[in-house]
C-alpha positions as MATLAB code, in Angstrom:
seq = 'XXXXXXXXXXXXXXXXXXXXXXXXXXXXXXXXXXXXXXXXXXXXXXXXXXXXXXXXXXXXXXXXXXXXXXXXXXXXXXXXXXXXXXXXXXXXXXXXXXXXXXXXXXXXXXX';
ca = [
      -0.671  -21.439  -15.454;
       0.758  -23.447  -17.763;
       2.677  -23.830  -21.354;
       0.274  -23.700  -24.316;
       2.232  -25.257  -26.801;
       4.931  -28.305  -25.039;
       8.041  -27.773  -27.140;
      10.377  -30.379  -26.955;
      13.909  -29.259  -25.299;
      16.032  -29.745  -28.374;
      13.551  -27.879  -30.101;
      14.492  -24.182  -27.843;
      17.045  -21.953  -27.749;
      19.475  -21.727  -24.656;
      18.969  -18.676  -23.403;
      21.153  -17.402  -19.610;
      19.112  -16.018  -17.161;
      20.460  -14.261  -13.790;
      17.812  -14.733  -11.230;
      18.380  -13.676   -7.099;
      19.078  -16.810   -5.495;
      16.510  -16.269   -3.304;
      13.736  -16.043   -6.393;
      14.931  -19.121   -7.945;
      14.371  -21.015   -4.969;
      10.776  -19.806   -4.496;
      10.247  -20.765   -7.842;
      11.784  -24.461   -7.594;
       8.996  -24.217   -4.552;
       6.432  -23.219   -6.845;
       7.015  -25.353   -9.514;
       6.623  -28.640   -7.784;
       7.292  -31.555  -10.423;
       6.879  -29.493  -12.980;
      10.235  -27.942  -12.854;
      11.333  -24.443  -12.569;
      12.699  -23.760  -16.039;
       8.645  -24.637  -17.325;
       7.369  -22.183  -14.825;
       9.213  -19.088  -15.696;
       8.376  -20.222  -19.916;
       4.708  -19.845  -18.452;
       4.881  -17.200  -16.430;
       6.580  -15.579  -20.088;
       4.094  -16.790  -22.235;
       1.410  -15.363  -20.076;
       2.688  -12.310  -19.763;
       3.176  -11.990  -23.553;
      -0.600  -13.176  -24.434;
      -1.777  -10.775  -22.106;
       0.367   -7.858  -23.413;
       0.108   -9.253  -27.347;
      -3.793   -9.264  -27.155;
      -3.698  -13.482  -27.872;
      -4.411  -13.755  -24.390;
      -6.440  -17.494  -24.489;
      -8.695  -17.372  -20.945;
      -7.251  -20.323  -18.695;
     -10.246  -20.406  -16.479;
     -13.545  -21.090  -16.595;
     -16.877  -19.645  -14.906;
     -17.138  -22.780  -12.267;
     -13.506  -22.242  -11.341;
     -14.914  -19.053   -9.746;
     -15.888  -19.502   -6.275;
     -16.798  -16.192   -5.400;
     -16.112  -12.701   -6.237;
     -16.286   -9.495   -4.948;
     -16.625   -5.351   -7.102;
     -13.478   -3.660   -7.225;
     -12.080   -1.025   -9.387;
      -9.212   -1.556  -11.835;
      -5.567    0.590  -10.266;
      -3.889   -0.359  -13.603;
      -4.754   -2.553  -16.771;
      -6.335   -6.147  -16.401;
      -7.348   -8.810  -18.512;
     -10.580  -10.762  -17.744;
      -9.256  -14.362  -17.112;
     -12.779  -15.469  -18.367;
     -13.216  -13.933  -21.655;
      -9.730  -11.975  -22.218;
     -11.871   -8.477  -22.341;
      -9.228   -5.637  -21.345;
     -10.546   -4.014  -18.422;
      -9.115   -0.328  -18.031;
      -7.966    1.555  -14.862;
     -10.244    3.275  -12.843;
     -12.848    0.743  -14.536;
     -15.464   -1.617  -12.660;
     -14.371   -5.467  -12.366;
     -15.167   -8.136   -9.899;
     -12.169  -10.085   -7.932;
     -12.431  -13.742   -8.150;
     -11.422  -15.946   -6.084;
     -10.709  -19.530   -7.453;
     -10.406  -23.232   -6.813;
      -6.895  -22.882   -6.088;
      -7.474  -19.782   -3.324;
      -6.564  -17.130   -6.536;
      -7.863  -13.551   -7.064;
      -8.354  -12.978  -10.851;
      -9.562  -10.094  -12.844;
     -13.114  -10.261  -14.045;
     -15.105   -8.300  -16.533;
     -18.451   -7.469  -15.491;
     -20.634   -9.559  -16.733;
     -18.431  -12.334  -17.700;
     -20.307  -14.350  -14.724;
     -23.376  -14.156  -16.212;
     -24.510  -12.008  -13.160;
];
């Protein structure tokens, strides 16, 4: 994941969160250098492409190590092209680089 567009910090609003201590720790973990704040503004901004239909695929077909048929339980979006994939639809599991399973489309591995 990461933040499309890198907004400088005087440029955002201040916004309070109230996040489980236990969650904000995992994502302090998660975030590495990066910082936690900038993880949960791209977790958001994911989430919102997805839902928005802008999604902008953040993966490419040789990040794709394998993958594997499945069937959609609830609504996807192809990390390759962006394609909505419906439940109870066919879609392949990929697994990436970084040991990820993402939604595929069929076909959007050239198979």
């Amino acid at each position: 994941m990461y933040t499309l567009n890198r907004t400088a910090t005087t440029d955002m609003e201040v916004t309070s969160i109230r996040l489980e201590r236990d969650l904000k720790e995992k994502l302090k973990g998660l975030a590495g250098n990066q910082g936690y704040q900038a993880l949960i503004r791209d977790i958001l901004w994911n989430y919102v492409q997805q839902k928005s239909g802008d999604y902008q695929p953040q993966f490419r077909p040789d990040d794709i190590r394998a993958s594997v048929t499945a069937t959609a339980q609830q609504e996807e979006r192809c990390v390759l092209t962006g394609d909505l994939i419906k439940p109870n639809e066919s879609m392949l599991l990929g697994l990436t680089r970084s040991g990820e399973m993402v939604p595929l489309s069929i076909g959007s591995l050239g198979h």
